[in-house]
C-alpha positions, 0 to 999 in steps of 0.5 A: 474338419480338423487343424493342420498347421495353420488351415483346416483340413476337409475329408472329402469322399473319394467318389466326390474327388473323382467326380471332380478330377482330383486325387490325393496330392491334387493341386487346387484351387478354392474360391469362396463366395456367398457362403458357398466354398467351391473346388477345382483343379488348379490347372482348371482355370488356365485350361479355360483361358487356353479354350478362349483363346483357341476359340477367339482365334477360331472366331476372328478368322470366320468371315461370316462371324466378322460380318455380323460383328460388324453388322452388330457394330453399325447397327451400334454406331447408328443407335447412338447417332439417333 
Protein backbone atom coordinates (compact mmCIF):
# COMPACT_ATOMS: atom_id res chain seq x y z
CA UNK A 1 0.00 0.00 0.00
CA UNK A 2 0.83 3.38 -0.38
CA UNK A 3 -0.54 7.30 0.39
CA UNK A 4 -1.93 9.27 -2.54
CA UNK A 5 -3.06 12.41 -1.34
CA UNK A 6 -5.58 11.69 1.21
CA UNK A 7 -6.11 7.50 0.61
CA UNK A 8 -4.13 4.76 0.25
CA UNK A 9 -3.64 3.09 -2.76
CA UNK A 10 -3.82 -1.02 -3.28
CA UNK A 11 -1.94 -2.63 -6.24
CA UNK A 12 -4.53 -5.25 -7.10
CA UNK A 13 -3.35 -7.85 -9.70
CA UNK A 14 -4.40 -7.61 -13.13
CA UNK A 15 -6.07 -11.46 -13.46
CA UNK A 16 -7.84 -10.31 -10.16
CA UNK A 17 -9.45 -7.09 -11.71
CA UNK A 18 -10.38 -8.83 -14.88
CA UNK A 19 -11.97 -11.24 -12.54
CA UNK A 20 -13.89 -8.60 -11.27
CA UNK A 21 -14.85 -6.71 -14.45
CA UNK A 22 -12.61 -3.84 -13.84
CA UNK A 23 -9.62 -2.31 -15.81
CA UNK A 24 -7.37 0.42 -15.16
CA UNK A 25 -9.48 4.05 -15.01
CA UNK A 26 -12.24 1.83 -13.56
CA UNK A 27 -15.09 3.45 -11.86
CA UNK A 28 -15.82 1.79 -8.38
CA UNK A 29 -17.47 1.39 -5.51
CA UNK A 30 -16.10 -0.18 -2.24
CA UNK A 31 -17.92 -1.03 0.84
CA UNK A 32 -16.52 -2.37 4.01
CA UNK A 33 -17.99 -4.46 6.86
CA UNK A 34 -16.65 -6.81 9.60
CA UNK A 35 -13.06 -6.30 8.40
CA UNK A 36 -13.55 -7.44 5.21
CA UNK A 37 -13.29 -4.35 2.24
CA UNK A 38 -15.24 -5.67 -0.99
CA UNK A 39 -14.89 -4.04 -4.58
CA UNK A 40 -17.38 -3.76 -7.63
CA UNK A 41 -18.14 -1.76 -10.59
CA UNK A 42 -20.04 1.25 -9.76
CA UNK A 43 -22.47 0.58 -12.23
CA UNK A 44 -22.91 -2.88 -10.33
CA UNK A 45 -25.45 -1.67 -8.11
CA UNK A 46 -27.68 0.28 -10.53
CA UNK A 47 -27.39 -2.85 -13.07
CA UNK A 48 -29.00 -4.99 -10.08
CA UNK A 49 -31.96 -2.34 -9.07
CA UNK A 50 -32.47 -2.58 -13.32
CA UNK A 51 -32.78 -6.49 -12.98
CA UNK A 52 -35.28 -6.20 -9.92
CA UNK A 53 -37.15 -4.01 -11.42
CA UNK A 54 -37.66 -6.07 -14.78
CA UNK A 55 -38.08 -8.79 -12.63
CA UNK A 56 -40.82 -7.23 -10.38
CA UNK A 57 -42.50 -6.17 -13.47
CA UNK A 58 -42.31 -9.52 -15.06
CA UNK A 59 -43.58 -11.33 -11.87
CA UNK A 60 -46.72 -8.76 -11.32
CA UNK A 61 -47.81 -9.69 -14.65
CA UNK A 62 -47.84 -13.76 -14.20
CA UNK A 63 -51.31 -14.76 -13.23
CA UNK A 64 -50.18 -17.93 -11.59
CA UNK A 65 -47.77 -15.63 -9.40
CA UNK A 66 -50.69 -13.32 -8.46
CA UNK A 67 -52.70 -16.41 -7.09
CA UNK A 68 -50.33 -17.55 -5.12
CA UNK A 69 -49.41 -14.27 -3.47
CA UNK A 70 -52.76 -13.87 -2.67
CA UNK A 71 -53.23 -17.61 -1.61
CA UNK A 72 -49.94 -16.44 0.65
CA UNK A 73 -51.83 -13.44 1.58
CA UNK A 74 -55.21 -15.13 2.87
CA UNK A 75 -53.55 -17.91 4.59
CA UNK A 76 -51.72 -14.53 6.48
CA UNK A 77 -54.87 -12.68 7.24
CA UNK A 78 -56.36 -15.87 8.73
CA UNK A 79 -53.54 -16.62 10.85
CA UNK A 80 -53.58 -13.43 12.41
CA UNK A 81 -57.43 -13.67 12.80
CA UNK A 82 -57.01 -17.28 15.00
Amino acid sequence: MRRVGGSLMIAIPPGMAAGLGLGEGAAVTLRSHAGVIEIEPADRGERLRAEARQEATRLLDDSAYAAEMRSVREDMESVRAW
